[in-house]
C-alpha positions as CSV (number, residue, x, y, z in Angstrom):
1,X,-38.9,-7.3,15.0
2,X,-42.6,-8.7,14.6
3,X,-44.1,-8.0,18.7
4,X,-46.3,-11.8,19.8
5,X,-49.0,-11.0,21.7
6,X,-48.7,-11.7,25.5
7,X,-50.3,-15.3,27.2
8,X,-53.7,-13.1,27.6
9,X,-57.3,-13.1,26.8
10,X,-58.3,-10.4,24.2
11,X,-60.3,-7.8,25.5
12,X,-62.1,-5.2,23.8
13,X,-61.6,-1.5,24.1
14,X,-63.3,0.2,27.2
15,X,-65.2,3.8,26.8
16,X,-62.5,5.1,28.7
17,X,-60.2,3.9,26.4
18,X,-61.7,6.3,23.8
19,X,-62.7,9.2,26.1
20,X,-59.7,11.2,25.7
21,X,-57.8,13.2,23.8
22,X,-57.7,12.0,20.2
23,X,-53.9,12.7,20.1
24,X,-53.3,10.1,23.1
25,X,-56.1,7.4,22.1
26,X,-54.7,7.5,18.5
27,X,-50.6,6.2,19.3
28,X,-52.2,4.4,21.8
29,X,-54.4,2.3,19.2
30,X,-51.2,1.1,17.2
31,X,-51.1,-3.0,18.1
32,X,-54.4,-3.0,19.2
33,X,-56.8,-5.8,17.2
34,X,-59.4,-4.6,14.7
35,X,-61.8,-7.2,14.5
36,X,-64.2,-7.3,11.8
37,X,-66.9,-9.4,10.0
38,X,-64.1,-11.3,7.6
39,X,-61.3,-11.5,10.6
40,X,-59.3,-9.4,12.3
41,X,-56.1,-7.5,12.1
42,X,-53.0,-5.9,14.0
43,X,-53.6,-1.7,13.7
44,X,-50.2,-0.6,12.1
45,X,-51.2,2.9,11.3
46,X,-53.9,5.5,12.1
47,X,-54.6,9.0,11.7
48,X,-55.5,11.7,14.3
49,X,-58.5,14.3,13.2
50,X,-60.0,17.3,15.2
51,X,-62.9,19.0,15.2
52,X,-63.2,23.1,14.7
53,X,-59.3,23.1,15.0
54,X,-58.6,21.3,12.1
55,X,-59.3,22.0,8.9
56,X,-58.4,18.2,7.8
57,X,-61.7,16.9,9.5
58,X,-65.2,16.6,8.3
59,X,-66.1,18.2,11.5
60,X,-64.1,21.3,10.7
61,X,-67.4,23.4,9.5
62,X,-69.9,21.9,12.6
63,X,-72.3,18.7,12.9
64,X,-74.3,17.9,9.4
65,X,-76.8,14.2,9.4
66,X,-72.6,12.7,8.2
67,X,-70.9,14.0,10.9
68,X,-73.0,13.8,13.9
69,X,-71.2,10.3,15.1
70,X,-68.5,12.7,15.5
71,X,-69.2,15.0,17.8
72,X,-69.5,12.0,20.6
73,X,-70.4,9.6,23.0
74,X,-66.9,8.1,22.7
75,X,-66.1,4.7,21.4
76,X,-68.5,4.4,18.2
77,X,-67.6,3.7,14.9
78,X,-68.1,6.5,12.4
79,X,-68.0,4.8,8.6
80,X,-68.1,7.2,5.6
81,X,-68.0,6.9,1.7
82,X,-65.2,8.2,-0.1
83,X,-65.0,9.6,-3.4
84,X,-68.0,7.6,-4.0
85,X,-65.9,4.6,-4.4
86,X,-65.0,3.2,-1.1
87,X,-65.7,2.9,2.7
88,X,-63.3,4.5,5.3
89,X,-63.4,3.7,9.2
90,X,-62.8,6.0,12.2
91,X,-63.0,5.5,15.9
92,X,-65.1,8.2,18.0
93,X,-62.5,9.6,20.6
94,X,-62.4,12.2,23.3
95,X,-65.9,13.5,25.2
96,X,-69.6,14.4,23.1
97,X,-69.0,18.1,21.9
98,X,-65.6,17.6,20.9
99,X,-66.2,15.6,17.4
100,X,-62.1,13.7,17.3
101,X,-61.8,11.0,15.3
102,X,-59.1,8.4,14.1
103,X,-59.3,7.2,10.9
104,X,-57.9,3.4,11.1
105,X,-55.7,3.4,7.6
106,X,-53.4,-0.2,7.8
107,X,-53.4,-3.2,9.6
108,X,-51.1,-6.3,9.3
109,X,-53.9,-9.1,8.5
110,X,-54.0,-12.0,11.7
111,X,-57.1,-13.8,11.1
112,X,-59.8,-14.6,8.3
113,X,-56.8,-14.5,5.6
114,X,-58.7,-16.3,2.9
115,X,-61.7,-14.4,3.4
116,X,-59.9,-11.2,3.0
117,X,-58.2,-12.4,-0.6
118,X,-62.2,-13.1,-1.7
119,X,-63.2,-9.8,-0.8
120,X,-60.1,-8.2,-2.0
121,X,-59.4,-10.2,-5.2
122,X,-57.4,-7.9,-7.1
123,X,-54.9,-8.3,-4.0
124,X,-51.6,-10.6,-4.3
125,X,-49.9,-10.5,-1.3
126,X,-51.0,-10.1,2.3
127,X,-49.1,-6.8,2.8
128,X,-51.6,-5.7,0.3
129,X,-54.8,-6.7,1.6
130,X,-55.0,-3.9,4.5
131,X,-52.9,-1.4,3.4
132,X,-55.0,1.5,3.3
133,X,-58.4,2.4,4.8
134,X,-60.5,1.7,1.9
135,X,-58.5,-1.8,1.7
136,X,-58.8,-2.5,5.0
137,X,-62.9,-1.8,4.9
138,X,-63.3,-3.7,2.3
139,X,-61.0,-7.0,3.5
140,X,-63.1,-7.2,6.9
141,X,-66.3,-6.5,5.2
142,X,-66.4,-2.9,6.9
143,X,-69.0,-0.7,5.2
144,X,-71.5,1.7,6.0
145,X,-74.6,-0.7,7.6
146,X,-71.9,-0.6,10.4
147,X,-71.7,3.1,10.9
148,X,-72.6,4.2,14.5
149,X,-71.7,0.5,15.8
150,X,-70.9,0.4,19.5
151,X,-67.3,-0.8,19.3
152,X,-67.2,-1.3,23.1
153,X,-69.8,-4.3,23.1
154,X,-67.6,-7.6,23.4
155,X,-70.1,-9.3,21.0
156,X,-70.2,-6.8,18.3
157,X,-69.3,-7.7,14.5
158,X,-66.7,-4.6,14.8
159,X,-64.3,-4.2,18.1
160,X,-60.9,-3.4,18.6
161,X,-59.3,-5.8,21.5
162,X,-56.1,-5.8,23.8
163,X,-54.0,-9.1,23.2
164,X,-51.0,-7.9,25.3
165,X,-49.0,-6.5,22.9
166,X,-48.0,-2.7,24.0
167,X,-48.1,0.4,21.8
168,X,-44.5,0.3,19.8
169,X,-42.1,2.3,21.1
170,X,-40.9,3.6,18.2
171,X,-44.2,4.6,17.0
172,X,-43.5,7.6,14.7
173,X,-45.7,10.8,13.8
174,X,-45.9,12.0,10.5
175,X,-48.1,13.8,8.2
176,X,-51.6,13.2,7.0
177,X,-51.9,11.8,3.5
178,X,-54.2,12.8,0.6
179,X,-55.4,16.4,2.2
180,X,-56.1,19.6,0.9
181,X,-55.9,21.5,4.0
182,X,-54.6,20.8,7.5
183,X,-52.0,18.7,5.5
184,X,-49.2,20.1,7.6
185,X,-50.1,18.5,10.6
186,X,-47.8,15.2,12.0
187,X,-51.4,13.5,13.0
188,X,-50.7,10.5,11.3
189,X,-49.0,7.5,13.4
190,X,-47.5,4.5,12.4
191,X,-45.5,1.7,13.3
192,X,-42.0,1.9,12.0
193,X,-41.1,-0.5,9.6
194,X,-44.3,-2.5,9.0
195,X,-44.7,-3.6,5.5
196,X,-48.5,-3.1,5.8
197,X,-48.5,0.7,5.8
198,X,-50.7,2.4,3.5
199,X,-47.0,4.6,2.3
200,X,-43.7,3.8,3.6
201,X,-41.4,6.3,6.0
202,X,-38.6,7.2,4.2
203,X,-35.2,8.8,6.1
């Protein structure tokens, strides 16, 4: 059952918000609002990543100039190229020294609909315009000019804000998709049943 967001004023994210550990902020993002240059959309599924624990993350081997957004303050936007072909977008979590992320991978599209279908034109549906993190990038015009954005500023082209509606409670934990190592781990997080995710939960 779709959740409506609660008679309140979005809000965006606090640094406290994102100042803990990336395996609490990263549920607890599910429902939140992405808001980006094209619109805005619900977060439907994310993905948790470590930093010399996990051998998943960018951070795995120590900072380099790509990862440096990483390893902290909290609540910034780290934006990185993939495969040379498209532009992924994480959140900054936990304290500087820690380098945690959470890469945001599907959201179900709220706002700026039209906009999205221009910059995604070889999308035919709306379950397909956010459904993975390069898609998702690319429908809110997320790229990397916006890496190292403050996502806590209430005017900035990139927040995430609270409408009222809570994490899901049936928020489920599953594996990471598309890694060579550290594929084992249930970091990923999703929202059961939304027809937006980037792959579907089978039984």
């Amino acid at each position: 059952m779709k959740q409506q967001p609660a008679e309140t004023e979005p809000t965006p994210l606090n640094r406290s918000f994102f100042d803990r550990s990336v395996h609490e902020v990263a549920p607890d993002l599910l429902n939140k609002v992405l808001v980006g240059p094209n619109g805005s959309g619900r977060i439907v599924e994310v993905e948790a990543y470590g930093g010399s624990d996990d051998p998943g993350s960018h951070a795995f081997r120590g900072p380099t100039p790509r990862t440096e957004l990483m390893f902290g303050p909290p609540g910034f936007l780290y934006v990185y190229f993939s495969y040379g072909m498209h532009w992924c977008a994480n959140v900054v979590t936990e304290p500087s020294g820690s380098a945690s992320a959470v890469l945001l991978r599907a959201l179900e599209p709220l706002s700026g609909v039209s906009g999205m279908y221009a910059a995604r034109g070889r999308a035919k549906r709306d379950v397909d315009l956010c459904s993975g993190p390069a898609k998702l990038c690319a429908a809110l015009g997320i790229d990397g000019d916006l890496n190292g954005l403050d996502l806590t500023q209430g005017s900035a082209v990139v927040r995430i804000v609270d409408d009222g509606v809570l994490p899901p409670a049936d928020a489920t934990a599953t594996t990471r998709i598309g890694l060579s190592k550290g594929a084992d781990l249930a970091w990923r997080y999703v929202v059961l049943n939304s027809p937006h995710l980037s792959r579907k939960i089978h039984p």
